[in-house]
TORKOLTOR-793298 format. One record per residue (C-alpha): residue in one letter; x, y, z; residue number from 1. Coordinates in steps of 0.25 Angstrom, whole numbers, m for minus. Layout:
 resn     X     Y     Z resi
    A     X     Y     Z  NUM
...
% end
This chain:
 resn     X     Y     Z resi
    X     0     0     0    1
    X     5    14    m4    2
    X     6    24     5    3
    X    m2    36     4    4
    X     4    50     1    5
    X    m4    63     5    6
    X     0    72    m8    7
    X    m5    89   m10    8
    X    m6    95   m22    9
    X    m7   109   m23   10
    X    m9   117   m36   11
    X   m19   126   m41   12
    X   m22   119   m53   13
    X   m33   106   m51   14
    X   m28    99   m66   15
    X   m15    98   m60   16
    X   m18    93   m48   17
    X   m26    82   m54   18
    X   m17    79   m62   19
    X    m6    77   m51   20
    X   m16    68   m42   21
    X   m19    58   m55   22
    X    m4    57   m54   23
    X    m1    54   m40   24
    X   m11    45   m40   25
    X    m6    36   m51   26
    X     5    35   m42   27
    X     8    19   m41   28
    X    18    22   m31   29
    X    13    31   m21   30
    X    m3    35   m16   31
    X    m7    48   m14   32
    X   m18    56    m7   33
    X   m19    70   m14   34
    X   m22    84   m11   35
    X   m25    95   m19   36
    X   m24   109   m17   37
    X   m25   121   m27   38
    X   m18   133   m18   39
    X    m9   134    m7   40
    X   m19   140     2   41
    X   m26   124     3   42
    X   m13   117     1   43
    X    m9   124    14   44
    X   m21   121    21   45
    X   m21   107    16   46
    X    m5   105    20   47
    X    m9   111    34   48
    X   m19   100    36   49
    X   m10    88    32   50
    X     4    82    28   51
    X     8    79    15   52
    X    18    71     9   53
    X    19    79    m2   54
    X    14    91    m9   55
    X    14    94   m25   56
    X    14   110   m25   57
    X    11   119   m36   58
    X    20   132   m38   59
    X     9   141   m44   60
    X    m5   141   m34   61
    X   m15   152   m34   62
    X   m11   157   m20   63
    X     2   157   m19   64
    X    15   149   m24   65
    X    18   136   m23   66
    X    32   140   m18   67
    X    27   150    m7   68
    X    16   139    m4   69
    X    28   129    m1   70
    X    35   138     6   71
    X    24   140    16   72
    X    20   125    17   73
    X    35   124    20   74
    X    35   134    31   75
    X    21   130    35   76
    X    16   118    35   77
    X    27   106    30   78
    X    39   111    34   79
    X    47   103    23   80
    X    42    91    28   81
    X    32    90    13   82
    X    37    87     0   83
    X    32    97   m11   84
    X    33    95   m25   85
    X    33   109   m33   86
    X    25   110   m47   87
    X    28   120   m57   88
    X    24   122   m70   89
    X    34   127   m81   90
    X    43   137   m78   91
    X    43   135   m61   92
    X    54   127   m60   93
    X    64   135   m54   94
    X    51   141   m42   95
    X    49   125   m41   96
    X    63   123   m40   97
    X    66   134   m28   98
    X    53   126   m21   99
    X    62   115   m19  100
    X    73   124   m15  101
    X    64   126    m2  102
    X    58   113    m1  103
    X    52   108   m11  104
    X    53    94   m15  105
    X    52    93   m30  106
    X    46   101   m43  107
    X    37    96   m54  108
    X    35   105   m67  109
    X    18   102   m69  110
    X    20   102   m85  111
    X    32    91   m84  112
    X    23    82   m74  113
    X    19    69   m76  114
    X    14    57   m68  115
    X    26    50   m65  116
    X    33    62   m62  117
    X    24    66   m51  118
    X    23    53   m46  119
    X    38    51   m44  120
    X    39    66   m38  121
    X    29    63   m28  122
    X    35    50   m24  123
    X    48    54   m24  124
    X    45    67   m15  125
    X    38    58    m3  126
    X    48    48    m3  127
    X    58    61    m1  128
    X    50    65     8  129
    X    51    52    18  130
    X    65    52    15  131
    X    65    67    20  132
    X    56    64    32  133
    X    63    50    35  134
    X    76    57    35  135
    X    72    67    44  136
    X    66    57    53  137
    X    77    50    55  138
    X    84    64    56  139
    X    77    67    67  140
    X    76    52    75  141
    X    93    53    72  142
    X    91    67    79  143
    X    82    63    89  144
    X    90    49    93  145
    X   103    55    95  146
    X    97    68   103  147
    X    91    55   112  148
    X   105    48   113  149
    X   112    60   115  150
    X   103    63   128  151
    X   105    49   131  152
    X   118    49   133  153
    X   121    62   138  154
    X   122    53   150  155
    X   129    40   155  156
    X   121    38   166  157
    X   115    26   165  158
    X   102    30   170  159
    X   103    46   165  160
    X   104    39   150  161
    X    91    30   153  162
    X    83    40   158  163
    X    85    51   148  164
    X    86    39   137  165
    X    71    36   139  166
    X    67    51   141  167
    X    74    54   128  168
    X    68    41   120  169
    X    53    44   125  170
    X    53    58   118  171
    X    60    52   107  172
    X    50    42   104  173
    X    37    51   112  174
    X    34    39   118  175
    X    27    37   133  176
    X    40    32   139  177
    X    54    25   137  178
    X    60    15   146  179
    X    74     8   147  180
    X    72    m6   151  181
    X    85   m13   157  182
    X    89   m27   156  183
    X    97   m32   167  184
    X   108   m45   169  185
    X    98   m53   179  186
    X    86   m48   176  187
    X    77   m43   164  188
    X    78   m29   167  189
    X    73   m16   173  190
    X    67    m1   168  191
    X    76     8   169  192
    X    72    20   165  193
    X    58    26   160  194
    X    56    38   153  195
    X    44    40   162  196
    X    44    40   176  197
    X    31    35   181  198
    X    34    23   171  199
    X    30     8   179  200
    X    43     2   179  201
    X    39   m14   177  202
    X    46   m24   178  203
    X    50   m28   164  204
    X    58   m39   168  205
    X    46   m47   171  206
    X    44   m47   156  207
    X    54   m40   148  208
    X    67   m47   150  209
    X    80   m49   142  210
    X    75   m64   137  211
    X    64   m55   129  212
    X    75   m49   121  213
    X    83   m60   118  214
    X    73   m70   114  215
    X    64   m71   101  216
    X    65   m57    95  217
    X    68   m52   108  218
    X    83   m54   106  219
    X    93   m42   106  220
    X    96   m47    91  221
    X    82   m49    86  222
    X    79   m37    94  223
    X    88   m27    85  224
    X    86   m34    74  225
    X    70   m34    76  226
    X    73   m17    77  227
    X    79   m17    63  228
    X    69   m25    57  229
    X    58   m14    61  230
    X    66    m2    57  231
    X    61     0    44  232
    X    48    m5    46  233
    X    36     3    42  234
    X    26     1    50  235
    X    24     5    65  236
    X    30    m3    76  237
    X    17    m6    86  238
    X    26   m13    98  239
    X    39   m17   101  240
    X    38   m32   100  241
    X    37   m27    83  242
    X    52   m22    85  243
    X    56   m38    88  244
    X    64   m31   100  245
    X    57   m39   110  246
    X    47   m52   111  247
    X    42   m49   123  248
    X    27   m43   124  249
    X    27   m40   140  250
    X    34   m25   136  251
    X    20   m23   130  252
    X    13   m29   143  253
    X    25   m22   153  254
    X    21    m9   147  255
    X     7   m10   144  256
    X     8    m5   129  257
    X    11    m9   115  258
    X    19     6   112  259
    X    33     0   118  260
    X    45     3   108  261
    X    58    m6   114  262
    X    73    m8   109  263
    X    83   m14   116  264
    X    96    m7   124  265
    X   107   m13   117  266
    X   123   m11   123  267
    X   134   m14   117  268
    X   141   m27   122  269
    X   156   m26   122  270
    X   158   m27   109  271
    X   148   m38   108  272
    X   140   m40    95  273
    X   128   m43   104  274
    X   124   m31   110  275
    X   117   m32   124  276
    X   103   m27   129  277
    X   103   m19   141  278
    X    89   m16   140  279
    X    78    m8   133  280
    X    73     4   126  281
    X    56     4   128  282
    X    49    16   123  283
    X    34    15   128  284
    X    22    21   123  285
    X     5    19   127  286
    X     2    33   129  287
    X    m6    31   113  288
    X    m3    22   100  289
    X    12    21    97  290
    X    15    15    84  291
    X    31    13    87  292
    X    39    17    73  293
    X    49    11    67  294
    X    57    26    70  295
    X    54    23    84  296
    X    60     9    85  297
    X    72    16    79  298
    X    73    28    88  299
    X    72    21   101  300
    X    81     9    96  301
    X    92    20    92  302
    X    90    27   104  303
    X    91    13   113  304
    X   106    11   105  305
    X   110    27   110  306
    X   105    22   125  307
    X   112     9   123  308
    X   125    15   121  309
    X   123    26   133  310
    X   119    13   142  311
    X   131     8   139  312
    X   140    24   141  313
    X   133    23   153  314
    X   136     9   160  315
    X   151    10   153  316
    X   151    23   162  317
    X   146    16   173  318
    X   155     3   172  319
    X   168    14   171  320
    X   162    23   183  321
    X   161     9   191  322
    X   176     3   187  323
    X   182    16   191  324
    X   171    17   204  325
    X   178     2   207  326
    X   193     5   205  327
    X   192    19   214  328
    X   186     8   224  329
    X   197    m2   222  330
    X   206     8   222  331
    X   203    15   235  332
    X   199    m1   241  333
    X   216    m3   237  334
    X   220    10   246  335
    X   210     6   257  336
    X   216    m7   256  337
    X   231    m2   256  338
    X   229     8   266  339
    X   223    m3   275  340
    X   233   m14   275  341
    X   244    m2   275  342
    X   237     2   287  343
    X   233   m12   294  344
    X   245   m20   291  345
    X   255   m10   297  346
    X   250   m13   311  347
    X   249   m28   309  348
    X   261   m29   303  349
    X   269   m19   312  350
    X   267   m30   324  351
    X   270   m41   315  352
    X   284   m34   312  353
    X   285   m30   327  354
    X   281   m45   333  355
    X   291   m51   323  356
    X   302   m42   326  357
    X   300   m45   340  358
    X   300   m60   338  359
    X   313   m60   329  360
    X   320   m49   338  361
    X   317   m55   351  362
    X   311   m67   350  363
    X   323   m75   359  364
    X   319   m65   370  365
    X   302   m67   369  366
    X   297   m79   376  367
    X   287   m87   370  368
    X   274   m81   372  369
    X   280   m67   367  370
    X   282   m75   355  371
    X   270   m78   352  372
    X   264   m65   356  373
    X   272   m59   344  374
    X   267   m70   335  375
    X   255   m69   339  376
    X   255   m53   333  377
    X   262   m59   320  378
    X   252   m70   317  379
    X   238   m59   323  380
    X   242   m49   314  381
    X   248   m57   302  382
    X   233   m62   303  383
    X   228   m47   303  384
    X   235   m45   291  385
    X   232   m55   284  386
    X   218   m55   286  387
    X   217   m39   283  388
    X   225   m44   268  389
    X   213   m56   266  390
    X   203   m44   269  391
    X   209   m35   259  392
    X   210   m45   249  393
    X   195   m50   253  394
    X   190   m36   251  395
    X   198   m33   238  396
    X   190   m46   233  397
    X   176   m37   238  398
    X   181   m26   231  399
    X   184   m33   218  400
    X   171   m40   219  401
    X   178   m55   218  402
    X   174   m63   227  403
    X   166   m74   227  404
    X   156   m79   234  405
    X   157   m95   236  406
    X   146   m97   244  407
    X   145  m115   250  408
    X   135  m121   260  409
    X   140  m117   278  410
    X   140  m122   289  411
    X   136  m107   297  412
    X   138  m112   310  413
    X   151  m120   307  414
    X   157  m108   299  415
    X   155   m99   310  416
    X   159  m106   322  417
    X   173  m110   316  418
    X   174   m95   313  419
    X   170   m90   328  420
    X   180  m101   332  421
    X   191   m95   324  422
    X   188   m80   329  423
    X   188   m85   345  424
    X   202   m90   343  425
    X   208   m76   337  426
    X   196   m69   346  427
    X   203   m69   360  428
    X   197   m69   372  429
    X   191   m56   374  430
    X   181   m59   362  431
    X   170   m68   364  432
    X   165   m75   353  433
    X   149   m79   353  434
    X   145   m87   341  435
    X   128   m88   341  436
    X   119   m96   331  437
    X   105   m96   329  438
    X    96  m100   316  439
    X    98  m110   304  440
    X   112  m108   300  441
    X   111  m119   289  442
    X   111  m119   273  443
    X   121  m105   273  444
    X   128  m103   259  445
    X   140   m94   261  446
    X   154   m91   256  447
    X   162   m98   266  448
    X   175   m88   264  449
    X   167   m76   265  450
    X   159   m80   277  451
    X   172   m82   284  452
    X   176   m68   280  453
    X   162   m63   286  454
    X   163   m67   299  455
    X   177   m65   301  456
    X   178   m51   298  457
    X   165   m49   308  458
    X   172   m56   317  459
    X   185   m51   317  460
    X   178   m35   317  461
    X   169   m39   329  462
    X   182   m44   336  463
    X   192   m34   333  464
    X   182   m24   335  465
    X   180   m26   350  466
    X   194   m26   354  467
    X   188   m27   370  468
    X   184   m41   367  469
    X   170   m44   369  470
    X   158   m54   363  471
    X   158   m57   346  472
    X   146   m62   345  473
    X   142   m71   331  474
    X   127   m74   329  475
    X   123   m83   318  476
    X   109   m85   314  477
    X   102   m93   304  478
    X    91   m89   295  479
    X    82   m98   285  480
    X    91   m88   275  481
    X   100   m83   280  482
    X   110   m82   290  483
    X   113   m70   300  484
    X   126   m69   309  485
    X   130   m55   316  486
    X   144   m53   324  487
    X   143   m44   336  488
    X   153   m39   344  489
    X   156   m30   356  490
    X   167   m22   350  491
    X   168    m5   348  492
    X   158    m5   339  493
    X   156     4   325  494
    X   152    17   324  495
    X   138    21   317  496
    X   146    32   308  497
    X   156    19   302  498
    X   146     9   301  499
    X   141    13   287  500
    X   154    10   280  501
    X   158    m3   289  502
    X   155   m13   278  503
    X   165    m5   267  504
    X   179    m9   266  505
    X   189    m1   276  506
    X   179     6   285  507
    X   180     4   299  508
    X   175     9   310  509
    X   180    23   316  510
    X   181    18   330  511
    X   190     5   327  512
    X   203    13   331  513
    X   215     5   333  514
    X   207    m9   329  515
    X   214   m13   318  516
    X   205   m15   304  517
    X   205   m14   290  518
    X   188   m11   289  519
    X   186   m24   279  520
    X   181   m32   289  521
    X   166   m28   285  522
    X   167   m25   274  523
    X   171   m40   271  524
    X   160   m44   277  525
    X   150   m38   270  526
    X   156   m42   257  527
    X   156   m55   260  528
    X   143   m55   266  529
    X   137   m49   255  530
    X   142   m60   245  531
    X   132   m71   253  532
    X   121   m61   249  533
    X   119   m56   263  534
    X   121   m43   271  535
    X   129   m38   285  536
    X   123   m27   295  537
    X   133   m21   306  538
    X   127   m15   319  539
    X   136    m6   329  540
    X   138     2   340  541
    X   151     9   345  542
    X   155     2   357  543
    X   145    m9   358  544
    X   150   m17   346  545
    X   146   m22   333  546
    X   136   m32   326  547
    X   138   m36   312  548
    X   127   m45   306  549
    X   127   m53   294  550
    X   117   m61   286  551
    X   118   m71   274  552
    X   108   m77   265  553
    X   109   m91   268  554
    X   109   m96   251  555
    X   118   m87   244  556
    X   110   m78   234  557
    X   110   m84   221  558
    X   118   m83   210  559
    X   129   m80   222  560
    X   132   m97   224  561
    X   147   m98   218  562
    X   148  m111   208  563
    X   158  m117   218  564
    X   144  m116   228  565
    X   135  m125   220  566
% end
C-alpha cells in the first residue's frame, strides 16, 4: 500500500490546475491527496490549517507574487520545514531561480511541462524532503544524546552519574519516569535509582533476574542482537519483549503497564569480547498510550552505552580511591608496627641483655637459685617477645585479609579446660582462676587456632591488667545455637572515654601506665571472633575491673566451611 502525500496547488489559473491534478494522479509510484488554491490569500489560510508535504506554487497570483508569498509562508508559517516547487511561464526563470536561492526546492517552466516530468519533481522533492528532516532528526538526537552524556559524566560518582543519568534520559524521552536496575553477584539485583522519588521500589529480584537475560532471547547476545534487528524497522515498538532484549513478561506485571522501553548496561570486560551486564536502563510510561519508536529504542540504548562507560569511570575511580585508602592504612599499620616492637622489645630485651651479663660475669659467684631467677627473666621475657612477634605477624595477616577460616567439630569443654590449666601454671598465685559451665556446649563448629588465640589474648589482658591479683572468672554457657562465654576480671578497669577504639589495633587504654602492651590484644580478638560469624561486647569501670563477652553461632555461616572442614 502507497503512502499517501498531502500536496497544495496554488495558482490562479483553474485549467492549469486540472491539468496538474490529472498528472499527479496518474502517478504509479506515489498517492496523493490535492488542494487547490487560486490566490495567496486562501493558500495562506489553508497552510495555516494543515501540514504539507509539498506545495507546487505559481510565481504570477492576483494578489501578490509567488515570491513575496513564499517568503511569507517561509517566515510564517513552515519555517523551511515545506518543500515548494516554483512554476513559471517563459521568461521567469532567473525570478524562479533566486526563489531557490531562499529556499525553494526546485522550478518548473509551465510550457515545457509534461506528466513525467511532474511526476518525478514531486517525488524527488518528498524524498529530499525525509532525507532533509531525517538528517535533521538525527541531528538533533546526536545533539541531544551527547548534551545527556555530557551531564552524565560530568561526574564520577557512582550515585551522582545515576541519579542525574535518569533525570536527563526522562526528559530525553518525555516519559513518566526512568530507572536503573542493578544486577548483583548473589542476588538478582536492586533499583538504584529513580527519576521520580515517590516511585514503589519492588523487588525486581523476585522476578526479574540475570537468568532472564541470558536465557531464550533474554541472553546478553541475542539481546544486542534483537536491538539491531529493530533499528530499522517501520512500525512502532508497542513493549519491550518486541525489542528481544528480554523474555520475561513479569517487568510488564512489576510495573503495572505495557509502556516500558528496556536496554541493558553493558561494561567492558577486560579486554574480554563478552562484555558484562551490570544492569538495566528502563524507561516507563502509563501516564497515556505510548507507541515506543524505533528513535526511542536507539536514544536510550546510545545513552545506556555513555552511562556504561561513566559506571565503569566511576567504580575504576573507586577501585583506585580504595587501593590508595589500603596502602595509606598499610603504610601507617608498618609504622604503628615498627614504633611498637622499637618500643616493647627494648624493655624486654634490656633484661635479657642484663640477666645474661650477669650470668656469664658472675655466674661462679651466684648460687643456684640466683641462677634460676635470672633464667627465669630470660625465658619470661623471650616469651614476651615472642609472643608480641606471633601477634604482629597475626595482625599483619588481618590487615591483608589472608587468613583463613578452618573451622572442625570441638569438644568446648575439653578445649577450654586445658586452656585454663595452662594460664594457672604461668598465673601465679595471686590470681584465682574460676572456670564456670552452664547450657549444652555440644555440636560447636570453630576454628581451633583461632579459638586459642580468642581466649588467650582475653585471658592474658584480664590477668595482666590486674596487677594486684584477684579473681578471673571464665563462664561458658551453652545455647541451642549458640555458645556465650565472658571473661571478668578484677583489675584497674578502662576508661569510658578509651572504650570506643579498644577493639582497633594499638589503642590501649589511657590508665594502663607502666603495664607493658602492644594494644593488639582485642583487636585480635575480635577478628578472629568475627570470622566464626559472631560478635564481642566489653563492659568496664575504672577501678572495678573488666568483662568481655563473646558469643559464636554454633554451625559456622554457610558458605564460611573451608573444603578441608567437610
Amino acid at each position: 500500500m502507497l503512502d499517501t502525500w498531502t500536496l497544495l496547488i496554488i495558482d490562479d489559473c483553474a485549467a492549469d490546475r486540472k491539468i496538474y491534478r490529472r498528472y499527479l494522479l496518474k502517478d504509479p509510484h506515489q498517492s496523493y491527496q490535492i488542494l487547490e488554491a487560486d490566490c495567496a490569500e486562501e493558500a495562506l489560510a489553508l497552510c495555516q490549517k494543515m501540514r504539507f508535504d509539498v506545495i507546487l506554487l505559481d510565481f504570477c497570483l492576483p494578489d501578490m507574487s509567488g515570491l513575496e508569498l513564499f517568503d511569507q509562508m517561509q517566515q510564517e508559517i513552515f519555517k523551511n520545514s515545506v518543500p515548494v516547487i516554483m512554476l513559471t511561464g517563459r521568461g521567469d526563470e532567473e525570478i524562479a531561480v533566486q526563489a531557490m536561492k531562499r529556499g525553494a526546492l526546485d522550478y518548473l517552466v509551465k510550457q515545457h511541462l509534461t506528466q513525467d516530468v511532474l511526476q518525478l519533481t514531486v517525488r524527488n522533492a518528498i524524498k529530499q524532503s525525509c532525507l532533509q528532516a531525517q538528517l535533521s532528526k538525527t541531528q538533533e538526537r546526536q545533539r541531544l544524546i551527547a548534551t545527556t552524556a555530557l551531564r552524565i559524566r560530568q561526574s564520577l560518582n557512582l550515585e551522582q552519574i545515576l541519579n542525574t543519568a535518569v533525570v536527563e534520559v526522562q526528559q530525553l524521552l518525555k516519559c513518566d519516569r526512568v530507572i536503573v536496575y542493578q544486577f548483583a553477584p548473589d542476588t538478582d539485583g536492586k533499583i538504584v535509582a529513580s527519576s521520580v522519588e515517590s516511585y514503589r521500589t519492588v523487588a525486581l529480584c523476585d522476578r526479574v533476574g540475570v537468568g532472564d537475560w541470558r536465557q531464550g532471547k533474554g541472553n546478553r547476545e541475542q539481546g544486542e542482537e534483537g536491538t539491531r534487528g529493530r533499528t530499522h524497522a517501520q512500525s512502532p515498538i508497542p513493549y519491550i519483549y518486541e525489542l528481544g532484549l528480554c523474555n520475561c513478561v513479569s517487568l510488564k506485571e512489576q510495573f503495572n503497564t505495557k509502556a516500558n522501553l528496556v536496554v541493558p548496561i553493558n561494561l567492558s570486560n577486560n579486554g574480554n569480547p563478552t562484555s558484562k551486564l551490570w544492569g538495566l536502563l528502563i524507561a516507563h510510561h502509563n501516564s497515556g498510550e505510548r507507541q515506543w519508536q524505533t528513535d526511542d529504542a536507539q536514544m536510550l540504548n546510545e545513552v545506556s552505552v555513555q552511562l556504561a562507560i561513566a559506571i565503569q569511570q566511576a567504580e575504576l575511580l573507586a577501585q583506585t580511591q580504595a587501593a590508595l585508602a589500603k596502602e595509606k592504612q598499610l603504610n601507617t599499620f608498618k609504622s604503628q608496627i615498627i614504633a611498637t616492637v622499637s618500643h616493647e622489645y627494648r624493655t624486654p630485651l634490656t633484661s635479657i641483655l642484663a640477666a645474661a651479663s650477669t650470668l656469664v660475669k658472675h655466674s661462679q659467684q651466684l648460687d643456684e637459685s640466683k641462677q634460676q631467677r635470672f633464667l627465669g627473666i630470660i625465658e619470661q621475657k623471650a616469651r614476651y617477645m615472642s609472643k608480641l612477634v606471633d601477634n604482629m605477624l597475626l595482625v599483619n595477616q588481618f590487615e591483608l585479609e589472608k587468613p583463613k577460616f578452618k573451622p572442625i567439630l570441638l569438644d568446648l569443654l575439653q578445649f577450654f579446660s586445658e586452656l585454663i590449666e595452662q594460664e594457672r601454671e604461668t598465673a601465679g598465685d595471686r590470681h584465682k582462676l574460676i572456670f564456670q559451665i552452664s547450657g549444652n556446649n555440644q555440636g560447636f563448629w570453630g576454628d581451633r587456632g583461632l579459638l586459642q588465640q580468642i581466649f588467650i589474648n582475653l585471658i592474658s589482658n584480664a590477668i595482666k591488667y590486674s596487677p594486684d591479683g584477684g579473681t578471673v572468672e571464665f563462664h561458658l554457657i551453652g545455647k541451642e545455637s549458640q555458645v556465650i562465654f565472658s571473661i571478668k576480671d578484677e583489675g584497674i578497669g578502662i576508661p569510658m572515654a578509651d572504650q570506643e577504639n579498644l577493639f582497633q589495633s594499638f589503642s590501649r587504654g589511657s590508665n594502663v601506665d607502666t603495664i607493658p602492651g602492644t594494644g593488639l590484644g582485642l583487636a585480635i580478638a575480635k577478628a578472629c571472633v568475627e570470622l566464626h560469624g559472631g560478635y564481642i561486647t566489653l563492659s568496664s569501670e575504672v577501678g572495678q575491673g573488666t568483662k568481655v563477652t563473646v558469643s559464636l553461632p554454633k554451625i559456622c555461616p554457610i558458605g564460611q566451611l573451608s573444603p578441608s572442614s567437610t
